[in-house]
N, C-alpha and C positions, 0 to 999 in steps of 0.2 A: 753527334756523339759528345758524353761529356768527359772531363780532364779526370774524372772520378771513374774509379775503374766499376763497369757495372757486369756482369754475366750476363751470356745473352740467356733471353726467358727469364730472366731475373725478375721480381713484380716492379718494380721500383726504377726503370728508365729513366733517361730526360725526356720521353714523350710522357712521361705520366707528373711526376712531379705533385703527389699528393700532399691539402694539408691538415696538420695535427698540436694534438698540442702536449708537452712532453716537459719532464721534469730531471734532474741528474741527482744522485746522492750528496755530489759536492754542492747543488745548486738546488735549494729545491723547489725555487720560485717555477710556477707554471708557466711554459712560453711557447709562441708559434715556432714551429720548424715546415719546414717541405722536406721529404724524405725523398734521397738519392741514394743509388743502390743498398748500400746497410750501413750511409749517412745519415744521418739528419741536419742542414743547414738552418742554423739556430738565425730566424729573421731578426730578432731583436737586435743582433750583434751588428748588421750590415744594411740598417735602416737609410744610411745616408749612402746608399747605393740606388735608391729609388728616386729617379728623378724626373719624372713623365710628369705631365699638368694635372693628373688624376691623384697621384701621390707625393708629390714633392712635400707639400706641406703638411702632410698628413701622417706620414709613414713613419715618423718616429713616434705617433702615439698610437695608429690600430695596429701595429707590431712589437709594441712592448707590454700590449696588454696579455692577459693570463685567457683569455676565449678566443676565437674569432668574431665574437658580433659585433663587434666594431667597424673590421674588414668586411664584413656583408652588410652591415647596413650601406656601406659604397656605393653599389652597386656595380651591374655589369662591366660598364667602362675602365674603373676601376682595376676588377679581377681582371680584363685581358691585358691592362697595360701589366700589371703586376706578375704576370704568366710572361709576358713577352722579353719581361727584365730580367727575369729568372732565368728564360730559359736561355739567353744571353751571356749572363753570369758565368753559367753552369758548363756552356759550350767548351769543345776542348781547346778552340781557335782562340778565346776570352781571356786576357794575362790578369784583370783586374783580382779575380779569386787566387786564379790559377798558381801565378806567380809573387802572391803574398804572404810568404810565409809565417809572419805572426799573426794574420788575419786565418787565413785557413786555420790554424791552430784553437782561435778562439771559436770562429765560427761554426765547425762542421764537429758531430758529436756521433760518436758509434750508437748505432742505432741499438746495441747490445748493453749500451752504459744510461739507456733512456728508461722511464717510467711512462707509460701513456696517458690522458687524462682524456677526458669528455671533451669533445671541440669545440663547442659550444655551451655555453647557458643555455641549457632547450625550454623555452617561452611557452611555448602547447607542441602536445603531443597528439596527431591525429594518425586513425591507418584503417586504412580501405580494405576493401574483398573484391580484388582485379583481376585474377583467374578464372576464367573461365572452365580448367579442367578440377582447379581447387573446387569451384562452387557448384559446379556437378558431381561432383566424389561425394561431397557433404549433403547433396540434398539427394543423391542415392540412397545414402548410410540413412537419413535420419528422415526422410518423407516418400516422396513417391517418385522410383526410379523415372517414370513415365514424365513428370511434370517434377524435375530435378531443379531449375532454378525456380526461384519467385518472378511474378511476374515483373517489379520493378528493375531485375538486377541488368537485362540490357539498353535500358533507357538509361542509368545512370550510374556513375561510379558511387557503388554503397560505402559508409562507411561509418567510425566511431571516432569522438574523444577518447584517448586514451590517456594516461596519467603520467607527463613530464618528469615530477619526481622520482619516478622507479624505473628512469634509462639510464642504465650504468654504460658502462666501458668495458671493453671484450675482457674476459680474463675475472671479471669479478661474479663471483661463486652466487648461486642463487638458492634459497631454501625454499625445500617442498613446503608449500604452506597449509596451511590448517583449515577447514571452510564447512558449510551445509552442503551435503550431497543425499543424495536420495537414491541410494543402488537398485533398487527395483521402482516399478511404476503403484505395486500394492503394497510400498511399505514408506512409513512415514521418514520423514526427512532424519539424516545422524549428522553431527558436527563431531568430525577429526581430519587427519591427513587424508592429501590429495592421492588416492589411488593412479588414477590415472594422467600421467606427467607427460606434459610433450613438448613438443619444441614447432616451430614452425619458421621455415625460411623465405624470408622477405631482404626485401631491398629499402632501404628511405633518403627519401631526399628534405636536405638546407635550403634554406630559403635567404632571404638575403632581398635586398635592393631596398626603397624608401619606402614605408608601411601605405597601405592603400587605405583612404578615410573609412572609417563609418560609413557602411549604406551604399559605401559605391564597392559593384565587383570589380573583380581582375579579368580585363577581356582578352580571352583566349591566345591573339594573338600578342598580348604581353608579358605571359607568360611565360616563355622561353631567357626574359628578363631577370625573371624574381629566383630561375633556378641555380642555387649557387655549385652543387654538385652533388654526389651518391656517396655514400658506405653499405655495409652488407648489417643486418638485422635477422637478430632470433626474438620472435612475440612469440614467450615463454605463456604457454596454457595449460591452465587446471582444467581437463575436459568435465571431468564427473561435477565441479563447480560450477564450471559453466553449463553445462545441462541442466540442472536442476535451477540458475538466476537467470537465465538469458531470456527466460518470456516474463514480461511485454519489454522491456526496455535495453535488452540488449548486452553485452561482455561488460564488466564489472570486474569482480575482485577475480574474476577464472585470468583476467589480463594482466592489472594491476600489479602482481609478485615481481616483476621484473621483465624491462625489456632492454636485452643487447645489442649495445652495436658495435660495427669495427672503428676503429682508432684512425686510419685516416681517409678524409676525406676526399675520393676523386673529382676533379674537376670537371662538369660538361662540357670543358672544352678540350679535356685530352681524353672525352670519351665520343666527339666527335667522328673519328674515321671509322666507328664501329654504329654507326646508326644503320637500319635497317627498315624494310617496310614493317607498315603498322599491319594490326591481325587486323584481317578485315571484320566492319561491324554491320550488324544486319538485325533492328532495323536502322536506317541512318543517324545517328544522335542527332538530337534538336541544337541549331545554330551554334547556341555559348557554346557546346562543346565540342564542334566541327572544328579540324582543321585538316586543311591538304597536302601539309610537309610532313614526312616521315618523321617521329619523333619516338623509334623504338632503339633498343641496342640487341646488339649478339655478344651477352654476355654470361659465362658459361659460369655454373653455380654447382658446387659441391659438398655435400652432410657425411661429416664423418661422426659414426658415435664410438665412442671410446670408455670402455667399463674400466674401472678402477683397476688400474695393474694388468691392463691386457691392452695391443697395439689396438689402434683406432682400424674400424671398420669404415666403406662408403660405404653409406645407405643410400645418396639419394645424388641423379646426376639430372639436374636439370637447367632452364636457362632463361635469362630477363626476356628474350621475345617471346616467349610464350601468353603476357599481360596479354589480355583485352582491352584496358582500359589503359590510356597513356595518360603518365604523370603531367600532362601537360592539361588533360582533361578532368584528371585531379582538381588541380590546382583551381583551373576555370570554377568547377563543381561546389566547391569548398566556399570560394567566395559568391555566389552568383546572390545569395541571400545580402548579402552587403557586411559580410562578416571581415574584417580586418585582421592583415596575416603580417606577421610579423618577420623583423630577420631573429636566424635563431630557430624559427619553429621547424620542428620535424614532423614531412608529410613520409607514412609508410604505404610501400605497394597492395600488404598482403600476400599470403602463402601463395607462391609460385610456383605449381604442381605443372608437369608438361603432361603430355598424351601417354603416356607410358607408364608402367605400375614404377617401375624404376627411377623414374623421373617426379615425384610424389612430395611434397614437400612437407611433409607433418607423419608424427607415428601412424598419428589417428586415420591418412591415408593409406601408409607402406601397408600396416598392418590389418586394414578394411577393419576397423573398429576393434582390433585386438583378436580379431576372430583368422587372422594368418600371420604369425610370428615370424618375424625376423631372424634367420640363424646368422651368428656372429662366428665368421670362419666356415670349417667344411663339418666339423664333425656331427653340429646340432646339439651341442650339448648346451651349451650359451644360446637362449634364445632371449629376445624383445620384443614385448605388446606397448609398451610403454616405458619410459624413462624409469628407473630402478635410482635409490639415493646413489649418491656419489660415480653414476655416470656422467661423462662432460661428452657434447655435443660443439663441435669443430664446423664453421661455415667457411668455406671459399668462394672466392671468385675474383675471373680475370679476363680482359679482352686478349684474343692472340692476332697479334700484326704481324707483318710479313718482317720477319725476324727481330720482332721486341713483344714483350705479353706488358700487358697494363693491368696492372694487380693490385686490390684492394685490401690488402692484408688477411686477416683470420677473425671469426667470432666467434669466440670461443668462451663456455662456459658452465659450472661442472655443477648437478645439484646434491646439495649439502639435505641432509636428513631431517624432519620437520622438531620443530620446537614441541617438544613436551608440554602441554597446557594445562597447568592445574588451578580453576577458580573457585579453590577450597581455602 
């Protein structure tokens, strides 16, 4: 337990100890914290508390910097001494915080007097299609129920660049955007607003540790190295955009408007005691992307939508073991061509739909193509096919331990109504 008073089920324990990077009105400089119950433990304040061979010398500069990519270029070693000292610190046995009172003062900041920023400088942005119930819902909807996946999708984890520039931070407002759609099959192409707005919930992961050359991959088992930790993600999709660009070369501008993620970063190290067996896969993947340790979580994921001036509804309960494809085979996959990954880059899961219409992680699933709407409350008079302006879309999640939750915060974020476009 720590000397900071936490509520049990609180997201924010000493077993979790996520990090982030947050700003104060009196202060507005960007800085690391780790968030303890509805603290933030400002690192830059208590750098000469780090005194392991991994950070001794180092800790006053990758803790006063304004990102983490400092801290993840370290590597693993690094992050658990860094974990180990924390969670030290933080004990309630520990007089060094505990009992300093102009230090406490300086260093711990209400999590309610915080502004959140991006964790990262995100270097590339990539995100896979690793459900297996996602990518039969979609290949029901849109080709032959009978022959629902493609033939590559269980040999390997598919996937795209997506565009680093338009990853914001939970909380910041996204506009419906403007694009070429093509509403019937016999009529030609129109440019305006996105009709059809959705949201889709995924997980991603930080990378971190010493960039691998040119031309050489990341072999499978070192992979568990380069992962620094998780947040929760919404890859905000234009469908009616995306239908009408995605042949031959795949999501584009239906992607690009904005992708959310939550503000602090969990560690794999305090999402450890929540691993789980892997889905099983069939047929065997090829070698790079075999491995025989369990590298899944039980971690439970929650979509609320919420219409402008009406409480938030759950639409969607579902949960990270459902992946088929593990981030660890990601990662493998990503590199095998000899492509060089950096710290900083953000790899995403993809829509994480479970077995269950309820468990569905996209409108474009809840609603089977908009052809079964969503009632909001009992009465049916508020329905949803798709994202409406100025409704906001609410992600959760959190492991539950045997009396502590490990919680990820919120991703949250609301869409704002499309730009008027006049090229007159």
């Amino acid at each position: 337990m720590s000397f900071i008073e936490v509520p049990v089920n609180h997201q924010f324990p000493i077993q979790n100890l996520p990090y982030g990077v947050f700003s104060t009105e009196s202060d507005p400089k960007h800085r690391i914290g780790v968030a303890i119950g509805d603290q933030i433990l400002d690192l830059s304040k208590i750098v000469h508390l780090f005194q392991g061979e991994h950070l001794k010398n180092v800790a006053a500069k990758v803790f006063q910097e304004s990102t983490l990519n400092k801290f993840l270029e370290l590597g693993h070693n690094a992050w658990h001494e860094a974990r180990k000292t924390l969670l030290n610190l933080l004990d309630k046995n520990t007089p060094t915080l505990r009992d300093d009172s102009e230090l406490r003062k300086l260093a711990f900041i209400p999590q309610s007097m915080a502004t959140m920023h991006l964790p990262a400088k995100i270097g590339d942005y990539t995100d896979f299609y690793s459900s297996l119930e996602h990518a039969t819902n979609v290949g029901c909807m849109f080709r032959d129920p009978k022959n629902a996946l493609l033939p590559n999708w269980r040999y390997m984890p598919v996937g795209y660049h997506g565009r680093a520039s338009s990853v914001v931070i939970s909380g910041t407002p996204i506009r419906r955007p403007n694009g070429q759609t093509r509403p019937a099959d016999d009529e030609p192409p129109k440019f305006g607003p996105c009709r059809l707005m959705d949201f889709e919930l995924e997980m991603a992961f930080l990378i971190g540790g010493p960039e691998n050359p040119l031309g050489k991959p990341i072999p499978i088992e070192k992979t568990e190295d380069r992962i620094f930790g998780m947040v929760l993600m919404n890859d905000w999709s234009a469908r009616d955009i995306q239908k009408w660009e995605y042949v031959p070369l795949g999501p584009f501008l239906a992607k690009s408007l904005g992708t959310s993620i939550s503000a602090w970063v969990v560690t794999m190290e305090a999402l450890q005691p929540f691993r789980v067996a892997n889905t099983q896969q069939n047929p065997k993947p090829f070698d790079y992307l075999h491995h025989s340790d369990d590298y899944n979580f039980d971690i439970n994921l929650n979509v609320f939508l919420k219409p402008d001036g009406m409480d938030r509804n759950l639409i969607c309960k579902s949960n990270y073991r459902y992946l088929y494809w593990t981030i660890k085979q990601q990662l493998a996959h990503h590199s095998i061509t000899g492509c060089n990954i950096r710290s900083g880059d953000l790899l995403a899961t993809g829509t994480i739909s479970g077995p269950t219409p309820d468990s569905y992680g996209s409108m474009l699933e809840l609603s089977w193509k908009g052809n079964k709407p969503l009632n909001l409350g009992t009465d049916g008079v508020i329905t949803r096919s798709f994202l409406q302006d100025n409704d906001s879309i609410i992600i959760e999640g959190y492991c539950q331990g045997d009396g502590y939750r490990i919680g990820f915060g919120e991703c949250r974020g609301k869409i704002l109504p499309p730009l008027i476009m006049d090229f007159h």
